[in-house]
N, CA, C and O atoms as a CHARMM CRD file, in Angstrom:
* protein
*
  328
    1    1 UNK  N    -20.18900  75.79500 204.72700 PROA 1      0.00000
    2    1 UNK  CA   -19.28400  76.75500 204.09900 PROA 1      0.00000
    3    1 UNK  C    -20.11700  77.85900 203.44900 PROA 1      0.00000
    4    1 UNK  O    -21.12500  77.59500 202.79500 PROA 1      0.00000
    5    2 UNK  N    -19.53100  79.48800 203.70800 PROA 2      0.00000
    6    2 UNK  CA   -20.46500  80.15800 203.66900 PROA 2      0.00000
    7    2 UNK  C    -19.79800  80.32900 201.73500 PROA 2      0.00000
    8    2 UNK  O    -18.72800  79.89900 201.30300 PROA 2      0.00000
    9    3 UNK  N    -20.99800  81.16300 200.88100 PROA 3      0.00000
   10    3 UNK  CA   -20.79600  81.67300 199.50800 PROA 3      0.00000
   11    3 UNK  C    -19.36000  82.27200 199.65400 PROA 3      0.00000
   12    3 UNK  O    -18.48800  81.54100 199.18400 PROA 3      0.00000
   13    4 UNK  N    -18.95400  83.37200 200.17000 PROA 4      0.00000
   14    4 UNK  CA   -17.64600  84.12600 200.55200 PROA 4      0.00000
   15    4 UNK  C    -16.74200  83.40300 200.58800 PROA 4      0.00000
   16    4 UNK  O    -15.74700  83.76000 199.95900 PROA 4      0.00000
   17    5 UNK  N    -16.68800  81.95600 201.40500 PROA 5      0.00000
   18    5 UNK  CA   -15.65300  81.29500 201.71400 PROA 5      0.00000
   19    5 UNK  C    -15.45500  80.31000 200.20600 PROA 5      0.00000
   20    5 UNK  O    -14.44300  80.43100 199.51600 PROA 5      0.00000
   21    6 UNK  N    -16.29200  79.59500 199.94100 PROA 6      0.00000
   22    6 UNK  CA   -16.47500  79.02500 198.32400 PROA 6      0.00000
   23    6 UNK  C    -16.20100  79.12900 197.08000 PROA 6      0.00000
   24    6 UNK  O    -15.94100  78.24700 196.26100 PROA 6      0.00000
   25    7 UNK  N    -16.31600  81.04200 196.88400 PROA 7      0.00000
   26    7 UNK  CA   -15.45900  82.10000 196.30100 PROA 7      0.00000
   27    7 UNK  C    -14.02200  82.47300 196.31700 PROA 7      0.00000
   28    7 UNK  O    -13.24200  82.77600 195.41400 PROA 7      0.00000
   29    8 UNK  N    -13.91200  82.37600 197.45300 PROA 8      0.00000
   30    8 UNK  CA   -12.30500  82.89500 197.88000 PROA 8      0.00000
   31    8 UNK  C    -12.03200  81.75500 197.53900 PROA 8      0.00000
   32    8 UNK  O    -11.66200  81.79900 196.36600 PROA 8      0.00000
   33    9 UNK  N    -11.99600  79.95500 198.22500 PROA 9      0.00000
   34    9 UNK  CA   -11.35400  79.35900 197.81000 PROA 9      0.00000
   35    9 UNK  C    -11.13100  78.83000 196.48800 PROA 9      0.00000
   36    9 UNK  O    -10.08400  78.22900 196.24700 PROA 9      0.00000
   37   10 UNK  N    -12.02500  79.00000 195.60300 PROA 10     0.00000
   38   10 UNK  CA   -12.27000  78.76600 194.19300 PROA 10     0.00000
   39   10 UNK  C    -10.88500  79.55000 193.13500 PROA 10     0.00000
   40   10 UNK  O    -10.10800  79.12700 192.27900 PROA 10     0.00000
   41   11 UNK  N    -11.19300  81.06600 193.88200 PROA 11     0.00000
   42   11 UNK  CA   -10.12600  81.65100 193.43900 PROA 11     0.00000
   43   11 UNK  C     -8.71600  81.42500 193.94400 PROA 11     0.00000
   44   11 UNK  O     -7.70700  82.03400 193.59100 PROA 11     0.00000
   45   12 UNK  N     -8.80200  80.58900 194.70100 PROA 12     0.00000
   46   12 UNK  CA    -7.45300  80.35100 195.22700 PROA 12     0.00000
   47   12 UNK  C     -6.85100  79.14700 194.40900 PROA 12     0.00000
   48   12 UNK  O     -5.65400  79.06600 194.13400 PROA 12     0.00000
   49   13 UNK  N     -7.86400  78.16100 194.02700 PROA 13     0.00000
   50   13 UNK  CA    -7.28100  77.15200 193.77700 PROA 13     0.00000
   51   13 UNK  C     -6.72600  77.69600 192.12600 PROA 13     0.00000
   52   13 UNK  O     -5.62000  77.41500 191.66600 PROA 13     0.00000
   53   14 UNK  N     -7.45100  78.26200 191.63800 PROA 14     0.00000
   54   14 UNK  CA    -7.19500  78.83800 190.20200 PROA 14     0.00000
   55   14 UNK  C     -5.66200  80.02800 190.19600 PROA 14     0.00000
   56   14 UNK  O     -5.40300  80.86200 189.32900 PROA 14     0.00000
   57   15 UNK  N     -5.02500  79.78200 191.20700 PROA 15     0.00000
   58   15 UNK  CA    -3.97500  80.69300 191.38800 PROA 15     0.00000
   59   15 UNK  C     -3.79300  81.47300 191.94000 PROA 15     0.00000
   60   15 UNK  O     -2.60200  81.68000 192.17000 PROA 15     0.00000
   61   16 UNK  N     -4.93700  82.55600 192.60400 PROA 16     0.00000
   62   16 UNK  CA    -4.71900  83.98200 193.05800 PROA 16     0.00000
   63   16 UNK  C     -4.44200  83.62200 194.95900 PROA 16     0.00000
   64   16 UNK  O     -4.45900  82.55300 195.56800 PROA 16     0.00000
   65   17 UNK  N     -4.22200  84.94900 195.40100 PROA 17     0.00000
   66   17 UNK  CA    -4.26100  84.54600 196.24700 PROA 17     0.00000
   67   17 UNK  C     -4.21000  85.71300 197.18200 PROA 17     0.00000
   68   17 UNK  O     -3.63200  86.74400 196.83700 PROA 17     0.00000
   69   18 UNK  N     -4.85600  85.58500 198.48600 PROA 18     0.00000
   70   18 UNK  CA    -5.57400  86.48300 199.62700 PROA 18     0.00000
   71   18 UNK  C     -4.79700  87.27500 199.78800 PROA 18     0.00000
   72   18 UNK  O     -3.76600  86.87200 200.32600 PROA 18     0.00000
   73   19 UNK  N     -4.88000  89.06400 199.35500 PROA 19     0.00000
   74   19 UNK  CA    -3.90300  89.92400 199.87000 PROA 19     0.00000
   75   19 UNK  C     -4.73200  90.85700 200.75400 PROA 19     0.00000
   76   19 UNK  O     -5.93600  91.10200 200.67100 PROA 19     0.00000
   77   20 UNK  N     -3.43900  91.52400 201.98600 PROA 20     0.00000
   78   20 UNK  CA    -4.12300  92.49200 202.74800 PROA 20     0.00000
   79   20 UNK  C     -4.72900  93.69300 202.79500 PROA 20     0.00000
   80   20 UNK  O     -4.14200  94.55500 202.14200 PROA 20     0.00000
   81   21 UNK  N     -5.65600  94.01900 203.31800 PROA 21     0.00000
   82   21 UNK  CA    -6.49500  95.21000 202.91700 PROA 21     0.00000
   83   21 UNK  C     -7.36900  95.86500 204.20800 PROA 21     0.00000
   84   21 UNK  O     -7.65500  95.23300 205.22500 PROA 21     0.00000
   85   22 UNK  N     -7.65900  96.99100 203.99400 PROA 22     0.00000
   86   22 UNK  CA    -7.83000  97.86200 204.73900 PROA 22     0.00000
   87   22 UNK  C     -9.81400  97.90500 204.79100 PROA 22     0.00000
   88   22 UNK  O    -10.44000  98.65000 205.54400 PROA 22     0.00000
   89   23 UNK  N    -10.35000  97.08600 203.96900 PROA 23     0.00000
   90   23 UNK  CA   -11.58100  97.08700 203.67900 PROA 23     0.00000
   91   23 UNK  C    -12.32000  95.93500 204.93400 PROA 23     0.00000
   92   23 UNK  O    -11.80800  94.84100 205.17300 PROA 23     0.00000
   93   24 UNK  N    -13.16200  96.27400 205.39600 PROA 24     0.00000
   94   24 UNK  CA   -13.82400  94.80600 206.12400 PROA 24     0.00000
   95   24 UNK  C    -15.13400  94.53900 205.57400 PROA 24     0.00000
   96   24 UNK  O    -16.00600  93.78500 206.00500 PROA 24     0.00000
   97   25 UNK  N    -15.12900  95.55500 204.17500 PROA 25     0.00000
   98   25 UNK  CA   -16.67600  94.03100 203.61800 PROA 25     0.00000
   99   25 UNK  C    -16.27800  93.27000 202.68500 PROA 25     0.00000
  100   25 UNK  O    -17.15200  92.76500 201.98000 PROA 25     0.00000
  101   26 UNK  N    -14.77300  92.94500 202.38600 PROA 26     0.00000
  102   26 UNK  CA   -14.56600  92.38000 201.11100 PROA 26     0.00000
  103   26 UNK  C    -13.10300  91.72800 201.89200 PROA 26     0.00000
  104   26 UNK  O    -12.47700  92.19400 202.84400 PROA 26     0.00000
  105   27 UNK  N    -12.87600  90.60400 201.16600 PROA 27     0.00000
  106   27 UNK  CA   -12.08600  89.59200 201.27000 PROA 27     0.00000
  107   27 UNK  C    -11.53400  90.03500 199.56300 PROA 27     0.00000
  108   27 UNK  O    -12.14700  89.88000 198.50700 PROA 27     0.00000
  109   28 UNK  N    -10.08700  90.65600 199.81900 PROA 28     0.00000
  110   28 UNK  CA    -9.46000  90.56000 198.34900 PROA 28     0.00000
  111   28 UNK  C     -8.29100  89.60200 198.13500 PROA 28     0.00000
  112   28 UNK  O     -7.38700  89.22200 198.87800 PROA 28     0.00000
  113   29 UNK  N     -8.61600  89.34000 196.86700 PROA 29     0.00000
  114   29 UNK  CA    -7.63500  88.36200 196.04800 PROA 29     0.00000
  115   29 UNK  C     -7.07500  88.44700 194.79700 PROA 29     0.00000
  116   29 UNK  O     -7.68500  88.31600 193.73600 PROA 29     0.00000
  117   30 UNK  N     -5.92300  88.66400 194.93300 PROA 30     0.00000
  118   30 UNK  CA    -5.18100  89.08600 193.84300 PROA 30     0.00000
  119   30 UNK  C     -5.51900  87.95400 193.21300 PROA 30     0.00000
  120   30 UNK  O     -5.38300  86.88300 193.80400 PROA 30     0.00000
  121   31 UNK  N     -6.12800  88.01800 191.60900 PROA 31     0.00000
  122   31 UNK  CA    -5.97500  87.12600 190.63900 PROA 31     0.00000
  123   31 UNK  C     -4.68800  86.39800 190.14000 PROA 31     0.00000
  124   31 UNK  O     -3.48600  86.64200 190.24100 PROA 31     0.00000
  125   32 UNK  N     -5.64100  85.11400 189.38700 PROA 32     0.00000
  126   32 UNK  CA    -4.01400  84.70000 188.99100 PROA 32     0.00000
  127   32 UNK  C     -3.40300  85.47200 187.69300 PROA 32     0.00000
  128   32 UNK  O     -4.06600  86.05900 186.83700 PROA 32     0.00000
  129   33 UNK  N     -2.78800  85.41400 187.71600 PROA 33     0.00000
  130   33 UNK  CA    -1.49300  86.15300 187.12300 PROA 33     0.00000
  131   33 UNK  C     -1.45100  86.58400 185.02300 PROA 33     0.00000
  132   33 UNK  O     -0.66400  87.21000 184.31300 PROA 33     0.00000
  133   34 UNK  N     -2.99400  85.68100 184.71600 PROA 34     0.00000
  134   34 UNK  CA    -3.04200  85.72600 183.64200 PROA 34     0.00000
  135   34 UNK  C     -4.93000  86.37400 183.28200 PROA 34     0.00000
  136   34 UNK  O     -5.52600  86.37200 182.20500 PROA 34     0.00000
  137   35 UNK  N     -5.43500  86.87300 184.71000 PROA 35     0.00000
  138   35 UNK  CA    -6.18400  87.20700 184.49300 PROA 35     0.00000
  139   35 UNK  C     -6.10100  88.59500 185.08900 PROA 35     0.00000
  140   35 UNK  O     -7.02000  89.40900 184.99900 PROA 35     0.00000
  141   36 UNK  N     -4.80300  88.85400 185.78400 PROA 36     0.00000
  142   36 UNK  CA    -4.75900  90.23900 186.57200 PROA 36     0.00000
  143   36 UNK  C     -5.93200  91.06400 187.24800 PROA 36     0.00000
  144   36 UNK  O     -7.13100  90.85900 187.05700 PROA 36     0.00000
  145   37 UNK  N     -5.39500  92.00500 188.04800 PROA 37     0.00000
  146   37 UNK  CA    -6.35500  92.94000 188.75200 PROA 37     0.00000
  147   37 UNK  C     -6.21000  91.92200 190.11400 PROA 37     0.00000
  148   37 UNK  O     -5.40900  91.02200 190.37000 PROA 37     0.00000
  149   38 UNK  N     -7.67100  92.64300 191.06400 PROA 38     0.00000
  150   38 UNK  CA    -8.18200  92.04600 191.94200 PROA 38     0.00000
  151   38 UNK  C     -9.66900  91.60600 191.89900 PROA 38     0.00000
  152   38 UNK  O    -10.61300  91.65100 191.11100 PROA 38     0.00000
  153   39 UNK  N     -9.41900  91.19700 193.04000 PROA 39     0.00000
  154   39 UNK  CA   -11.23300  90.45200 193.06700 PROA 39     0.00000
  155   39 UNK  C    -11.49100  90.61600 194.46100 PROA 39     0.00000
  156   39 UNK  O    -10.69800  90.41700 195.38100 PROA 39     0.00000
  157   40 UNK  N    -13.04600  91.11900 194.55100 PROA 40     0.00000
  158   40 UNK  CA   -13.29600  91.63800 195.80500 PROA 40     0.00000
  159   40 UNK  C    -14.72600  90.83900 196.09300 PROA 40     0.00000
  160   40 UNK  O    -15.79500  91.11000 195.54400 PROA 40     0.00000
  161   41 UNK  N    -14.51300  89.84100 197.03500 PROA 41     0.00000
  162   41 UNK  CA   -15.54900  88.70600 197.97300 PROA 41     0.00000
  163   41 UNK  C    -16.29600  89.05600 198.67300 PROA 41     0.00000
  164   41 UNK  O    -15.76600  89.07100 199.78400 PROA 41     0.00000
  165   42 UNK  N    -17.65600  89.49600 198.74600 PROA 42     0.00000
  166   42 UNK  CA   -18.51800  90.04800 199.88600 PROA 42     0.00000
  167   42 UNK  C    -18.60100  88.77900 200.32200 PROA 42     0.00000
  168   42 UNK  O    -18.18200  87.69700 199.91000 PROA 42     0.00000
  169   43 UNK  N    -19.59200  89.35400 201.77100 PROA 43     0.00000
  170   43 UNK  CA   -19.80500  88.75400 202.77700 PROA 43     0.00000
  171   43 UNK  C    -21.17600  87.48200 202.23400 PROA 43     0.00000
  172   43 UNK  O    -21.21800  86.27100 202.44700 PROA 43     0.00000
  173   44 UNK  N    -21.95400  88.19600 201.64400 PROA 44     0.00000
  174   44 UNK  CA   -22.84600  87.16100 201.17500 PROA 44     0.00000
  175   44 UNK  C    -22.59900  87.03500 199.61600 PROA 44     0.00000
  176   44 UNK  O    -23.57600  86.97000 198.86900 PROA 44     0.00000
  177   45 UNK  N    -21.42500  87.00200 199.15600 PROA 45     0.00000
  178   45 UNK  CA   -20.96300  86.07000 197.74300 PROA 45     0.00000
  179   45 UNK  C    -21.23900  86.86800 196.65800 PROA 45     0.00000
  180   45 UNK  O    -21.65900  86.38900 195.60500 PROA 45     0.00000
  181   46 UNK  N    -20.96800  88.47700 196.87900 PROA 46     0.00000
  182   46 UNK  CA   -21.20200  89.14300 195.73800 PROA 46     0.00000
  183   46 UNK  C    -19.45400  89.05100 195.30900 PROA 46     0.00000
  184   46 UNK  O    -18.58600  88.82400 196.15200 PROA 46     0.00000
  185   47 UNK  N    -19.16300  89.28700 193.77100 PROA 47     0.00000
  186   47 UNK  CA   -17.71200  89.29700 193.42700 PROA 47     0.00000
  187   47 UNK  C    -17.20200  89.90000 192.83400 PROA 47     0.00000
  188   47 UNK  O    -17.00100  89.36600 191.74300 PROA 47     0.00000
  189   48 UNK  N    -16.73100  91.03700 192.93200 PROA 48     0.00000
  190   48 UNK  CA   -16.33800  91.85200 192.17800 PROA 48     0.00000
  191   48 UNK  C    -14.92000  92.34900 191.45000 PROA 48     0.00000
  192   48 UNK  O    -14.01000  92.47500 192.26900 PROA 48     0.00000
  193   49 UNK  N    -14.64100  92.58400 190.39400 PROA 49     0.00000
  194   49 UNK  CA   -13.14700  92.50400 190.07900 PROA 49     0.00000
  195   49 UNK  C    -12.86200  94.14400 189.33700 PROA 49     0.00000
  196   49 UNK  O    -13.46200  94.58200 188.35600 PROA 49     0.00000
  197   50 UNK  N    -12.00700  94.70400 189.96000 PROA 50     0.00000
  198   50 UNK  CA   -10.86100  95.84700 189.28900 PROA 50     0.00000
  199   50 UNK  C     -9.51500  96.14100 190.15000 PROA 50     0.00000
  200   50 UNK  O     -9.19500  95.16300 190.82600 PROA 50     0.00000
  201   51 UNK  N     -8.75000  97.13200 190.26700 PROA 51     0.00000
  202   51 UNK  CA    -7.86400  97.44100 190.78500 PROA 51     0.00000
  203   51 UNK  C     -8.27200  98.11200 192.13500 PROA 51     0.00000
  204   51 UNK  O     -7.39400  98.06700 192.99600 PROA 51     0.00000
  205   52 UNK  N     -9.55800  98.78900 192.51400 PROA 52     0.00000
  206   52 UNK  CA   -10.11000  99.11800 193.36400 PROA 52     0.00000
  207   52 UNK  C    -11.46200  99.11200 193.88900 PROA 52     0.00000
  208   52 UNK  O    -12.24300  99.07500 192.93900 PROA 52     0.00000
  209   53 UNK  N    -12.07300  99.13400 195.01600 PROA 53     0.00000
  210   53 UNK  CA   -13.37600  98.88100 195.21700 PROA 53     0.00000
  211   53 UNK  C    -14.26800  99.73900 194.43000 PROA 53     0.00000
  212   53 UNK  O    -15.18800  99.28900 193.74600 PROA 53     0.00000
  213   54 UNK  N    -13.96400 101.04800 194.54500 PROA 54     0.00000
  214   54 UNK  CA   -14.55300 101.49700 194.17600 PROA 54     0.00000
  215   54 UNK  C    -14.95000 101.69600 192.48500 PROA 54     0.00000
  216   54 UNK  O    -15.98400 102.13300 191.98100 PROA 54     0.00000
  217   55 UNK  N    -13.71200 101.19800 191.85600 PROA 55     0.00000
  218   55 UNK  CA   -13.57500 101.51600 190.44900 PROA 55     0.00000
  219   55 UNK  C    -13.40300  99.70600 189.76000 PROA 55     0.00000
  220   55 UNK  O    -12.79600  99.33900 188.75400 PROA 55     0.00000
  221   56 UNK  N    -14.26900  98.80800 190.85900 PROA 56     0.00000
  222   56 UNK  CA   -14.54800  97.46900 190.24500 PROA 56     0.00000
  223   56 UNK  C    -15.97400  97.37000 189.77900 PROA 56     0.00000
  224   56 UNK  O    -16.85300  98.14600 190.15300 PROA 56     0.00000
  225   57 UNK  N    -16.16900  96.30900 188.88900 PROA 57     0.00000
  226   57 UNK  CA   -17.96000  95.62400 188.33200 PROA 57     0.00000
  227   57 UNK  C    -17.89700  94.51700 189.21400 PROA 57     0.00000
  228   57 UNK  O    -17.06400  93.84500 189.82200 PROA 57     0.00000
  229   58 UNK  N    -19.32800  94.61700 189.00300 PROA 58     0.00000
  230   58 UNK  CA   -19.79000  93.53700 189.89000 PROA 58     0.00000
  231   58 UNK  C    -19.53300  92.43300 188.83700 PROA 58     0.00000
  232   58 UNK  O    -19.55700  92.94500 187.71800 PROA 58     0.00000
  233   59 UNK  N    -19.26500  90.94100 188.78800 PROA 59     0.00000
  234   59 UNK  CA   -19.67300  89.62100 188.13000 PROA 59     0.00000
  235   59 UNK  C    -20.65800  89.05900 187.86500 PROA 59     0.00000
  236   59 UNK  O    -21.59200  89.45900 188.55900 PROA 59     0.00000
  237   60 UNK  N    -20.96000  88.17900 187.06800 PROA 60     0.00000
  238   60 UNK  CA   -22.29900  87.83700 186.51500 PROA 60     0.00000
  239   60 UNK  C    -22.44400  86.46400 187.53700 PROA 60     0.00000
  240   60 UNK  O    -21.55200  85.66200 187.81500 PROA 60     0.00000
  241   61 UNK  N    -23.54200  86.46600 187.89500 PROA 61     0.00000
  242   61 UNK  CA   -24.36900  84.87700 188.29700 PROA 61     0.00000
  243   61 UNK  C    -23.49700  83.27400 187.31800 PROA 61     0.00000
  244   61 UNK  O    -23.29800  82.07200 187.49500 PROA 61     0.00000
  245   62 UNK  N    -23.30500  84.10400 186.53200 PROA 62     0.00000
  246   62 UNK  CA   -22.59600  82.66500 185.26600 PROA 62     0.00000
  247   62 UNK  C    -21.25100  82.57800 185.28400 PROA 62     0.00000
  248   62 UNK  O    -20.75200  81.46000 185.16200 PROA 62     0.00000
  249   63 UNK  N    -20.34000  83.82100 185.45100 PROA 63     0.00000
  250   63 UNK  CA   -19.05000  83.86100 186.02300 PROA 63     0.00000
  251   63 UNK  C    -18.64500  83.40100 186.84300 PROA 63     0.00000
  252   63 UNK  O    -17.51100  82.92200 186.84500 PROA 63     0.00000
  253   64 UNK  N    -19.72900  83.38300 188.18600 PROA 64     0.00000
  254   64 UNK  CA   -19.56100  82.86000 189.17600 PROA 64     0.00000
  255   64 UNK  C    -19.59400  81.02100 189.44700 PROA 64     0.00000
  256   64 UNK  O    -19.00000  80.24400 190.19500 PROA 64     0.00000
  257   65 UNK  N    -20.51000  80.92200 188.50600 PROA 65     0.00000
  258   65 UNK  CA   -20.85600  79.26500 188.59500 PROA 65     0.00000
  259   65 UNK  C    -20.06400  78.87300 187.49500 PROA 65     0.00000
  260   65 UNK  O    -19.93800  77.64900 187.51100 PROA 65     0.00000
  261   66 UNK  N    -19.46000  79.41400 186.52200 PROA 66     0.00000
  262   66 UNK  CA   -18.19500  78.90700 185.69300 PROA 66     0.00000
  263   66 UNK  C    -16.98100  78.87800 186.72800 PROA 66     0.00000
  264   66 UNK  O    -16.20900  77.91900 186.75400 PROA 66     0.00000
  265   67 UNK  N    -16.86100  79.87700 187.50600 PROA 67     0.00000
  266   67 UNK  CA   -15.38500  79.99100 188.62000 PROA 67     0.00000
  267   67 UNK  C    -15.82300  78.60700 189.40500 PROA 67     0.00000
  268   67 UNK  O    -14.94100  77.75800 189.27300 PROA 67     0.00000
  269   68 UNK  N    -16.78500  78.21200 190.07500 PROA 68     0.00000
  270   68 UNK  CA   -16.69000  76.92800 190.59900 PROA 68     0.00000
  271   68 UNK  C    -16.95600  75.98000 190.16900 PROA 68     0.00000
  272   68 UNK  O    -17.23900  75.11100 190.99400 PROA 68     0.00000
  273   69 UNK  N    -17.00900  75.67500 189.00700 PROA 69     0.00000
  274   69 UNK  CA   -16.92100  74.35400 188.36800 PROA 69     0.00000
  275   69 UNK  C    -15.36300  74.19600 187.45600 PROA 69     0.00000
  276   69 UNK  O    -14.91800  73.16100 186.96100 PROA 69     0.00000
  277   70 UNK  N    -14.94300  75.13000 187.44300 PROA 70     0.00000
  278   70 UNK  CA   -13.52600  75.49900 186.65300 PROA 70     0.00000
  279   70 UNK  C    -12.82700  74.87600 188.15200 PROA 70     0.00000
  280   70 UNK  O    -12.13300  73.86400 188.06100 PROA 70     0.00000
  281   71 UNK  N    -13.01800  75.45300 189.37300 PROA 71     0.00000
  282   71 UNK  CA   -12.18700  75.20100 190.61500 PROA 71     0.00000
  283   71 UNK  C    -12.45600  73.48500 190.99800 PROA 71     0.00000
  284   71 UNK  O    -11.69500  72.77800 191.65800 PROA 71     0.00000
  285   72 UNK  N    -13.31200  73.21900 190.58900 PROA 72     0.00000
  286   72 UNK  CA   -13.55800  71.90500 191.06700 PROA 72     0.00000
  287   72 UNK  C    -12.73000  70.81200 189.93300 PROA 72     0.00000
  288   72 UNK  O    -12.36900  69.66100 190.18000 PROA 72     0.00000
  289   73 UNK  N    -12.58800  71.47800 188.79800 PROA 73     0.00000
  290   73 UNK  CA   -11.71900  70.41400 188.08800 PROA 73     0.00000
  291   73 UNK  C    -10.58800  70.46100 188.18300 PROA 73     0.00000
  292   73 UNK  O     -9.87500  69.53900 187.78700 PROA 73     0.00000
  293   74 UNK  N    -10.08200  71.63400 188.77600 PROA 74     0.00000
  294   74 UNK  CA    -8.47100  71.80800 189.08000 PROA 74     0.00000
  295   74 UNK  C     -8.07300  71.42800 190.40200 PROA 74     0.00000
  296   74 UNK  O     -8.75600  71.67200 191.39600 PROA 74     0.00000
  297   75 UNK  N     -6.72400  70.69500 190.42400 PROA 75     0.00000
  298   75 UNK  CA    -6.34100  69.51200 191.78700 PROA 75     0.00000
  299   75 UNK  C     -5.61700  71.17600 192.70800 PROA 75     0.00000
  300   75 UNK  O     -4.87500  72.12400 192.45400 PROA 75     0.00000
  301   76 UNK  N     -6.30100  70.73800 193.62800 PROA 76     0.00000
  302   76 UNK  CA    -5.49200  71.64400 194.58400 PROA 76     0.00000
  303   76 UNK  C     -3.80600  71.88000 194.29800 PROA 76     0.00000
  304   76 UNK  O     -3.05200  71.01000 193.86200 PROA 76     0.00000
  305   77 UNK  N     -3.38700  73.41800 194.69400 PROA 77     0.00000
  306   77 UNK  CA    -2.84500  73.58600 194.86000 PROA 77     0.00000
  307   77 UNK  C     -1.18600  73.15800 196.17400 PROA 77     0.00000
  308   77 UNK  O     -1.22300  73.58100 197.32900 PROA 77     0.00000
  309   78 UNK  N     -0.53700  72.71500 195.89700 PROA 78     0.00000
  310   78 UNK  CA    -0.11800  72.12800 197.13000 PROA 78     0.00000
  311   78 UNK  C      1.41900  72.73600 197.91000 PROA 78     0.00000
  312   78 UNK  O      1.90700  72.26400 198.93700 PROA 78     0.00000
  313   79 UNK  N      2.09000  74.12200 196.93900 PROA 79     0.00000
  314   79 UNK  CA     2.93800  74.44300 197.40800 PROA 79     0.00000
  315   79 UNK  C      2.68100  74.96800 198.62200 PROA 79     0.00000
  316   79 UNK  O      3.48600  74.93000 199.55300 PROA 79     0.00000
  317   80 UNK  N      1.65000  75.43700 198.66800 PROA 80     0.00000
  318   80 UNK  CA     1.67100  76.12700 200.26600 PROA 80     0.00000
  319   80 UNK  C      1.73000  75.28600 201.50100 PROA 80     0.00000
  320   80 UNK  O      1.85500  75.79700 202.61400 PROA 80     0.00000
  321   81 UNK  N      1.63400  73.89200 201.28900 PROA 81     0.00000
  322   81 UNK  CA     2.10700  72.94400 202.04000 PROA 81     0.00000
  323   81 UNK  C      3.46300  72.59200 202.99600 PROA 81     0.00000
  324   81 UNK  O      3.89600  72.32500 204.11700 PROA 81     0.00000
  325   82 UNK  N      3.82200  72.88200 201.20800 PROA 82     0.00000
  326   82 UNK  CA     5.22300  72.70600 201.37900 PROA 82     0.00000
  327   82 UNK  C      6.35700  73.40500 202.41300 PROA 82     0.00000
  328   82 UNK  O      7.53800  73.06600 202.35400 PROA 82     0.00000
C-alpha cells in the first residue's frame, strides 16, 4: 500500500470522504465535517489542506503520523456497506 493510499484511507476512516476533481496530482477529500475544508493527497504522501490547491499548506510529518494512529484506533466505517 502506497503513502497516498494510507492517507486517503486514514482520512476516510475519520469521516471525510473522496470528492471529484479536475486535478491529477492530488487525490481530494473533503474532511470530516468538524474539521472542514479539503485535503489534498499527493502521489508520494505529501498532504495538504485548504479550500484550494493552490491556496492550501502543506502538513507537518507529526500531523501526518497523528492522522494514522488516530485512524487505526477508530473501527471502520461501515455505512458504505450498507
Amino acid at each position: 500500500m502506497t503513502k497516498q493510499e494510507l492517507y486517503v484511507e486514514a482520512l476516510i476512516k475519520m469521516g471525510g470522504s473522496v470528492v471529484p476533481s479536475r486535478t491529477r496530482k492530488y487525490i481530494v477529500v473533503e474532511g470530516p465535517s468538524n474539521s472542514g475544508g479539503l485535503y489534498y493527497v499527493g502521489k508520494a504522501g505529501a498532504v495538504r489542506k485548504g479550500n484550494t490547491v493552490s491556496n492550501s499548506i502543506s502538513l507537518s510529518n507529526n500531523w501526518k503520523a497523528s492522522l494514522l494512529k488516530a485512524a487505526k484506533q477508530q473501527p471502520y466505517d461501515t455505512k458504505e456497506q450498507s
